[in-house]
N, C-alpha and C positions, 0 to 999 in steps of 0.2 A: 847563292847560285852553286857557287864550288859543295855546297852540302847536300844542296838537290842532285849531282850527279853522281856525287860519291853514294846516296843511298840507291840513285838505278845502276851505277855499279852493280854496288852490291848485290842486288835481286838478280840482275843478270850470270855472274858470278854464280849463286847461289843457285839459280834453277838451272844452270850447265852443270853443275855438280848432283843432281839429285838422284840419290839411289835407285837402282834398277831394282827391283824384284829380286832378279838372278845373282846377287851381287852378294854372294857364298861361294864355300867351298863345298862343292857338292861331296855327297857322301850317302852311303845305304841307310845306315841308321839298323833299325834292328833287323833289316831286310837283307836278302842274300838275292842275286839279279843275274846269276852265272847263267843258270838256262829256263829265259820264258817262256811260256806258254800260253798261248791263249786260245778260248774256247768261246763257241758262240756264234752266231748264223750270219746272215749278210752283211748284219752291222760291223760284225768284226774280219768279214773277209774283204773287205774295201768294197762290196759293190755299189754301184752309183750308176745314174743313167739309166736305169731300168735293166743293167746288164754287168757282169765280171769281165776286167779286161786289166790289162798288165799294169797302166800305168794307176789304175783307183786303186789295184792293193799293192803298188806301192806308196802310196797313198791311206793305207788304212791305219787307223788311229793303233792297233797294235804294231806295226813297224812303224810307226813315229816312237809309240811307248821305248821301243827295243832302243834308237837310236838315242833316246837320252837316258834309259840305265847302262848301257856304255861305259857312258861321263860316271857312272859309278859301280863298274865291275863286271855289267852287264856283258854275256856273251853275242855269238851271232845268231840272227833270226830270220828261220828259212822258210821261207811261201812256196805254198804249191803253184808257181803262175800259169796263168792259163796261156802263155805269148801271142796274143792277139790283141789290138787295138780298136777292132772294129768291137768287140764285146760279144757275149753270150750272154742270154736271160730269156726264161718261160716263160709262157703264157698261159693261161688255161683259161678255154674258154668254155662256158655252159654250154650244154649240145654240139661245139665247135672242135672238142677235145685240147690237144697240147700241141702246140708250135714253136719254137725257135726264134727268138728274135737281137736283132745288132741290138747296141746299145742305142740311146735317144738320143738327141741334139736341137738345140731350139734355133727355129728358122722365123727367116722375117718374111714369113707372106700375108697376103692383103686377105682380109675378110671379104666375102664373096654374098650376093644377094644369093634367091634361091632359082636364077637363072642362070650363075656362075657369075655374072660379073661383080669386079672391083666397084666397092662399094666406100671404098674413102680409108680404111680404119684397115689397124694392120692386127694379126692374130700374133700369140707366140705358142701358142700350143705345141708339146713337141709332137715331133715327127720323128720316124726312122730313118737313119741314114740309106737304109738300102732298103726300098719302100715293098720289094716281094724279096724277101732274104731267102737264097739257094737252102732251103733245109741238109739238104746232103751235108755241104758245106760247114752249116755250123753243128751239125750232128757232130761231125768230123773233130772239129775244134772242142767239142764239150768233152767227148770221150778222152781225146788225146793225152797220155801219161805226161806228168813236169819233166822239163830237160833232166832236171834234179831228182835224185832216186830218191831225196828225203832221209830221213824224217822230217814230219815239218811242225815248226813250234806255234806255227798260224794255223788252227785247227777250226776254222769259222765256215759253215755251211749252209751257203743259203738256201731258207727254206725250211731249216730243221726246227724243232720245236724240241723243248726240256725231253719228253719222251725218248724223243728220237736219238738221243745221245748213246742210250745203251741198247738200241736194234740191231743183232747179229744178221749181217747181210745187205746192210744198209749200205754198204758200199760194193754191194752188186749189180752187175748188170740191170736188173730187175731193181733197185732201190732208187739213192737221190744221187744223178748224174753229177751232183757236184763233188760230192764227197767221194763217189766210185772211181773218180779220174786221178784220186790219188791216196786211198785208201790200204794199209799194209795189207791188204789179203779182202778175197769179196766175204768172209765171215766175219770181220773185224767190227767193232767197234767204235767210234770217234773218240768213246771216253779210253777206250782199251789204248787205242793207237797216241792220244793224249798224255796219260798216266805212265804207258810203257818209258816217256823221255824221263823219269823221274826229274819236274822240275824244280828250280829251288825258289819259285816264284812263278804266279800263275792269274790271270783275270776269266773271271766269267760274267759273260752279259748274254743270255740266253731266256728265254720267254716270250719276249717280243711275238713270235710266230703261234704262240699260245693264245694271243684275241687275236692279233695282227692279220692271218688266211681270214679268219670271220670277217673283220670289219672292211678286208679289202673285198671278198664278197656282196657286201653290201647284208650281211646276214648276223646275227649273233648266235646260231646253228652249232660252230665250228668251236667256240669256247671250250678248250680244255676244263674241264674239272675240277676244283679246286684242291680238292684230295687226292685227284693223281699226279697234279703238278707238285705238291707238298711233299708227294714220296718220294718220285725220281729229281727233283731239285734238290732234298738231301742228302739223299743216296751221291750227288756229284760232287757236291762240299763236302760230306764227310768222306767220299771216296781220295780227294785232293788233297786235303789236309790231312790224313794220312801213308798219303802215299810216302814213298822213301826220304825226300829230302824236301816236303814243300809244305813245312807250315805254315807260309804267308801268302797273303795274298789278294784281292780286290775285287768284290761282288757289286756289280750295277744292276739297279733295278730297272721295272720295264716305262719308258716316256708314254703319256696321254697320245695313243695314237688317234683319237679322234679330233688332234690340234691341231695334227700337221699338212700341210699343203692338200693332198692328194684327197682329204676331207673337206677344207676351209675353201677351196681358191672359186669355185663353181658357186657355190652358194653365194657368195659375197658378190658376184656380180648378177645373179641368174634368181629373184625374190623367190620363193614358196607360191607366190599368190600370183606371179605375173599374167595371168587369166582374164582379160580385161574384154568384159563383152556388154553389148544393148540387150535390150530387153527381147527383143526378137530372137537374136542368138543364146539367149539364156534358155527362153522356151524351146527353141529348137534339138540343143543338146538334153532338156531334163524330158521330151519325147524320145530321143534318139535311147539314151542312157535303161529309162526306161521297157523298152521296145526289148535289148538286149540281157534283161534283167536285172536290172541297178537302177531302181526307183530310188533305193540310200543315197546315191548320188545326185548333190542338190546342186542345182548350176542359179546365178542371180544377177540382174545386170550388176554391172563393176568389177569391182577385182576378186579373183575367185582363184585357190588353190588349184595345182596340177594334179591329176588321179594318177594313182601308183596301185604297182601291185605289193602285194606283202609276202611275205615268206610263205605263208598256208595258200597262198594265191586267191584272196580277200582281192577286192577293189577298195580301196580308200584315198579320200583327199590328204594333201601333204598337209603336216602340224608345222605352226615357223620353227622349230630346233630341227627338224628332219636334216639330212646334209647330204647336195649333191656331193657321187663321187667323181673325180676326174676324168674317168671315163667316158662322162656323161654324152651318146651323142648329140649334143648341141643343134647341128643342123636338121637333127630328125625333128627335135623343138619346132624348129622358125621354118621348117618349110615343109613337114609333112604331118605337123600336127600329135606330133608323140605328146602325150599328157592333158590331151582333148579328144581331138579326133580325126582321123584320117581324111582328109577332102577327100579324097581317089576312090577311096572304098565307104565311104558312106559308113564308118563305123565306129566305136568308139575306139581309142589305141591310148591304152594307160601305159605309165611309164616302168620298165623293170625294174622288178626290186631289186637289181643285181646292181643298177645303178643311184641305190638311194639308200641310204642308213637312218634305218628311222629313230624317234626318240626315244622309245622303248628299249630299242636294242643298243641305243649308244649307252644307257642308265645299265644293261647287262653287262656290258662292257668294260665299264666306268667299274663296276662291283668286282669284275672278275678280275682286275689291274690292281686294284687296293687290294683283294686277298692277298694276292702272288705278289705283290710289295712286301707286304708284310711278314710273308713267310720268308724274302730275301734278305729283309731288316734282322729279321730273329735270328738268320744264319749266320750273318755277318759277326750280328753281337756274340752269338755264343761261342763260334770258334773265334775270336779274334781278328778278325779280317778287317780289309779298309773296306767301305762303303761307298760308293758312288753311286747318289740320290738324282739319276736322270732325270725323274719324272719332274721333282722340284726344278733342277737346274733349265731343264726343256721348255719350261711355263713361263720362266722368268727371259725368256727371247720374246713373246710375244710383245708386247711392251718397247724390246729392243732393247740392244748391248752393243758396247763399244769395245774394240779392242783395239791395240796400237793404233787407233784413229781410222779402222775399217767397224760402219756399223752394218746389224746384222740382226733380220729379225725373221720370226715364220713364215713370211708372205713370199709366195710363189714367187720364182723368177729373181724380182727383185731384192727381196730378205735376202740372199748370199750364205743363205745356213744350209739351203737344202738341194740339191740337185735337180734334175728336168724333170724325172719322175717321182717328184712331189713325196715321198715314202722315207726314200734315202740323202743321207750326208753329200755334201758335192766335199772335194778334198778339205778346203779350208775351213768345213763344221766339222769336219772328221779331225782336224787338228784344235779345233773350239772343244770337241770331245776328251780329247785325253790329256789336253791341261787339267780338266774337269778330273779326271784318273789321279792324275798326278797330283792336285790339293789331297785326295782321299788318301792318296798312299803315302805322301809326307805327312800328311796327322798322324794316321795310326802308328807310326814305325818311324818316326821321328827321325823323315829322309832328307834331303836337303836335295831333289833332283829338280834341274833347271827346267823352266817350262818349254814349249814345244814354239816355234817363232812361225804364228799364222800366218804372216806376210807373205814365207817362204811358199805357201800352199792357195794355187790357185780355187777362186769360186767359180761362176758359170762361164760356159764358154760357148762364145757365139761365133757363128760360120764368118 
């Protein structure tokens, strides 16, 4: 008996003792962390919520970065903040032009029949906190210069794409409102205004917005090029490594945007085929369809695909890989016949391409994400840099991961990786991200910097 306790002793003992991770002495390693810099679109200016707002870039995985190279030499790191809580973030809509919008928040309201009543079941779709936002207002707040004259080592603008890094005037009146509200001069540059801090350590995670505008379109239309992304993505590496004091430093590739929420969450509840009719209503529609000239369009009693329009403005039935996007209006489905037919009008009313990514163009997408990987892989290796391989490490959430005993996986809402607008990091992936940073920069440069403590960094937040 006395031996049986002494060995759960021991194990007790033993597993209160058991080394942390962090349990070094931190240090640079061959890296120099005096002044970072980082470059790179929404992902890296903390937006979240569908919108920019003070507390998500403080929150953004490069000031977590900043706050643990500190711990080893690192200087201070200044954001352009926007000082609003409520948020700013674009909209653009087709025919509708451009509007303003707060940031998102998810409400618990009841799902609604198509008379309006509470029908048992509750939605989480977001909503806007302020459901007609004063445009004046957040105009106001977009334009508004940082309390802070800058310069700033946070150089992330959402929206931009690889191109967009060296457009003289980009930060004009006339350019991207993000980058104009704190841009050294309206001629300036991002890489200019970037390159001018001479850092002695620097990240770029930019591309993203290279498929990313296309696939949020519902289009693969918008695909940068893979020869123009190859030129101005070198042109920015080689412009940084050699600039005055920064030849280290940390290239992330671009994540499979067609995995993340704002792609998956609509489909997984919402079939391709939920089209369920008798034989009456079969014939009915393949007269109607016809009548309006789409005889190709075959209707059969049972379960039958919803009609979409396509980029060329084709009518065609949905294929099972197609994927709702988020936006999808849902209630135009269940109560006016969006991807059949109108009752009211007696017509046929196929669904927007604007709302649907088909499988052709997710396979364009797919192609134009492994070029620009690979022309990031090749940068990395040639000049020496640390790598952070998003795309893999992004894949391997599906499945799901554990961290200090918070699990975390892609799924809308619930997963705890992604924010309300399905696209972006909520803070606590944004700190899952730059642990991710930090393995690649402790390889390369043989750093000892302590990881980033998730805990401390709130997931979704409910009213």
């Amino acid at each position: 008996m006395k031996k049986l306790l002494y060995i759960l002793f021991s194990i007790v003992i033993l597993a209160g003792c058991e080394p942390k991770i962090d349990e070094f002495s931190p240090d640079p390693g061959a890296a120099n962390f005096t002044t970072y810099v980082a470059i790179g679109n929404s992902l890296t200016a903390g937006f979240t919520d569908g919108a920019l707002y003070t507390s998500g870039q403080e929150n953004s995985y490069p000031n977590m970065l900043a706050e643990q190279f500190k711990l080893v030499g690192g200087g201070d790191f200044n954001q352009p903040y926007i000082n609003t809580e409520n948020g700013v973030g674009i909209v653009v809509t087709p025919g509708k032009g451009i509007y303003l919008v707060t940031k998102m928040i998810l409400k618990l309201v009841p799902d609604k029949d198509c008379s309006g009543q509470p029908i048992g079941t509750v939605s989480l779709k977001p909503e806007y906190i302020v459901p007609n936002p004063d445009q004046a207002t957040l105009a106001g707040q977009l334009s508004a210069r940082p309390t802070d004259p800058g310069p700033y080592n946070n150089m992330g603008v959402p929206g931009m794409n690889v191109k967009e890094l060296f457009i003289p005037g980009y930060g004009s009146p006339y350019g991207n409102p993000f980058f104009a509200r704190f841009a050294s001069g309206i001629y300036s540059t991002v890489f200019q205004d970037a390159v001018a801090q001479n850092p002695t350590f620097f990240s770029l995670w930019i591309g993203n917005n290279d498929v990313l505008t296309s696939a949020l379109a519902g289009t693969d239309a918008l695909i940068t090029p893979v020869d123009t992304f190859a030129l101005y993505y070198n042109i920015a590496v080689l412009g940084l490594v050699n600039a005055t004091s920064a030849p280290k430093g940390v290239l992330a590739n671009i994540p499979d945007v067609t995995s993340i929420p704002f792609f998956t969450t609509i489909s997984a509840q919402l079939p391709y085929d939920n089209v369920v009719l008798n034989a009456e209503q079969a014939a009915g529609l393949n007269f109607l369809y016809t009548m309006y000239g789409h005889p190709d369009i075959v209707w059969k009693e049972g379960k039958n695909p919803f009609v979409i329009t396509t980029t060329t403005g084709d009518w065609v039935q949905m294929e099972p890989e197609d994927l709702f996007l988020l936006t999808l209006p849902t209630d135009s489905i269940k109560c006016r016949g969006m991807g059949i037919a109108d009752p009211v009008l007696k017509r046929p009313y196929p669904i927007p391409g604007m709302f649907v990514l088909q499988k052709s163009e997710q396979t364009n997408i797919q192609n134009a994400i492994l070029a620009f990987n690979q022309i990031i892989a090749n940068a990395a290796q040639t000049n020496g840099l640390a790598f952070a391989d998003m795309h893999t490490y992004m894949k391997s959430f599906a499945a799901g991961m554990v961290f200090d005993g918070i699990k975390m996986n892609t799924r809308f809402v619930s997963g705890g990786l992604f924010s309300t607008d399905g696209v972006h990091l909520c803070p606590r992936g944004y700190a899952v991200a730059a642990n991710h940073f930090i393995d690649a920069i402790n390889g390369q440069y043989a750093s000892k910097i302590p990881y980033v403590d998730i805990t401390k960094y709130p997931g979704l937040k409910f009213p």
